[in-house]
C-alpha positions in Angstrom: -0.2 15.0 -0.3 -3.1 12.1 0.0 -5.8 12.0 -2.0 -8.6 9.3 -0.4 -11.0 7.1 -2.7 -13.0 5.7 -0.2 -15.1 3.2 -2.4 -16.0 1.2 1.2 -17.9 1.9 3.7 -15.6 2.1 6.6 -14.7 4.9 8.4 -11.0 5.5 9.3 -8.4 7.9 9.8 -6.4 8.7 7.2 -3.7 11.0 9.4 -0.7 8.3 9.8 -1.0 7.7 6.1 -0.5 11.1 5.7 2.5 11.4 7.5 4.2 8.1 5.7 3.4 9.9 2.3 4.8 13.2 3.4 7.9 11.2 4.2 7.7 8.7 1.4 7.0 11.7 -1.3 6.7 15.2 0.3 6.2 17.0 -3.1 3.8 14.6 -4.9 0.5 13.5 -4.7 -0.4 9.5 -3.8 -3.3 8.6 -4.8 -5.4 6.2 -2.3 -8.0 3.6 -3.6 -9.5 1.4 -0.9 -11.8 -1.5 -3.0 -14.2 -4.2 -2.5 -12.5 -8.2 -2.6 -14.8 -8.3 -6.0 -13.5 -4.9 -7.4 -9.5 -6.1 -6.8 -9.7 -8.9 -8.5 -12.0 -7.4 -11.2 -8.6 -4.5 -11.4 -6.0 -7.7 -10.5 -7.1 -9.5 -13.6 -7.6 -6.5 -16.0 -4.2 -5.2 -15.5 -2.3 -8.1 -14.6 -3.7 -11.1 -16.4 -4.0 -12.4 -12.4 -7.7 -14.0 -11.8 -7.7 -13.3 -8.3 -8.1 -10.9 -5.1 -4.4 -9.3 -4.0 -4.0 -7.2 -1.2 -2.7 -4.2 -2.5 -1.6 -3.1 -6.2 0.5 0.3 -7.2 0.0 1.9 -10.3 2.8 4.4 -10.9 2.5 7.9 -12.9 5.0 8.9 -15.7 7.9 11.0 -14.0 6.4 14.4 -15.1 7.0 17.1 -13.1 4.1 18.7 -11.2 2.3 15.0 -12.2 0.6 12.7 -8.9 3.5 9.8 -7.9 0.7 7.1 -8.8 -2.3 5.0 -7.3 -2.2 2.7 -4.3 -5.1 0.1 -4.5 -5.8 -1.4 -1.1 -8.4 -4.5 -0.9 -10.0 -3.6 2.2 -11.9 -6.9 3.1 -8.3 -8.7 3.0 -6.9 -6.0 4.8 -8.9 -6.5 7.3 -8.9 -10.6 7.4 -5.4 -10.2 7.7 -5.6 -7.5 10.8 -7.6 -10.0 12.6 -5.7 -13.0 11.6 -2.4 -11.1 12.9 -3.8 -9.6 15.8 -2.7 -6.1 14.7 -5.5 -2.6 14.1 -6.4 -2.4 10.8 -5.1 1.1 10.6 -1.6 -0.7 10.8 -2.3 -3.0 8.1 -3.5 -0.7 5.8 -0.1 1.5 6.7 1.6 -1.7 6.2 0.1 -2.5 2.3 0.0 1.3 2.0 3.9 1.8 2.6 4.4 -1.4 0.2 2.4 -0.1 -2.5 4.4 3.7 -2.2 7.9 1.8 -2.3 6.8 0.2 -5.8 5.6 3.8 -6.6 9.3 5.0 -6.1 10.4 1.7 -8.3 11.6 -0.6 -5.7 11.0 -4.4 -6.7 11.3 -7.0 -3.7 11.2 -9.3 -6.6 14.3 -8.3 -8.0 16.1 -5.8 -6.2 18.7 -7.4 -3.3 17.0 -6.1 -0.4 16.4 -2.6 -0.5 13.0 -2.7 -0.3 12.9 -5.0 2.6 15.4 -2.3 4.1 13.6 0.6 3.3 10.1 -1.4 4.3 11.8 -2.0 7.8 13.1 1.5 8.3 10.0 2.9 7.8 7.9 0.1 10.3 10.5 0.9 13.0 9.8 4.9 12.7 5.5 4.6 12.7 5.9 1.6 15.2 4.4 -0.6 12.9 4.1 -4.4 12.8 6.3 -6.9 10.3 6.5 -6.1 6.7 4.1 -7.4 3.9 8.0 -9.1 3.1 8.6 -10.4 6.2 5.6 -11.9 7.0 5.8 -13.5 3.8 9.6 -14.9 4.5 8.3 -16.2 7.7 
């Protein structure tokens, strides 16, 4: 299940994130945080010593049954710089940080695992017919 913070003013559907979270974790509850450029960085830096805007942060739950999974912070200004930038919807970019942020949830670590993330990143893109991976693109 997806619960929606909304803390922008855009409108959008929420029904293919839905569906990834349902596939991603079909007993637990995501969390969903969709922030101001200003508000990231303000979260970025408090929690991570990092003075700057990111795209998307995860903030995983202690493994207690019956407990939400965690929180998936998406900045939505970047989100949608890097939509245009791409020449992909912004619906797909947010699915894109949004199925990056749930892997972390789950404990994968693109910076240190050997690939599985990457793997699992790709699986998922190929089934929703998604663009490249936050990963890839950053390979490329």
């Amino acid at each position: 299940m997806l619960e929606i913070d909304n803390q922008t003013p855009l409108e959008l559907d929420f029904l293919l994130l839905e569906k990834i979270a349902n596939v991603l974790a079909p007993t637990q509850i995501i969390e969903l945080v969709l922030v101001s450029d200003k508000t990231m960085r303000e979260i970025n830096r408090d929690f991570r010593g990092c003075d700057y805007a990111t795209d998307v942060l995860s903030f995983p739950l202690e493994a207690i049954p019956h407990t939400p999974l965690g929180s998936v912070v998406i900045n939505m200004p970047l989100a949608q710089t890097n939509a245009l930038k791409l020449g992909h919807s912004l619906e797909d970019e947010i699915a894109l940080l949004f199925i990056h942020g749930v892997l972390h949830l789950l404990g994968c670590d693109h910076e240190k695992d050997k690939g599985e993330q990457r793997q699992k990143e790709s699986e998922l893109i190929k089934a929703f017919n998604l663009p490249l991976s936050l990963i890839e693109r950053a390979q490329d």
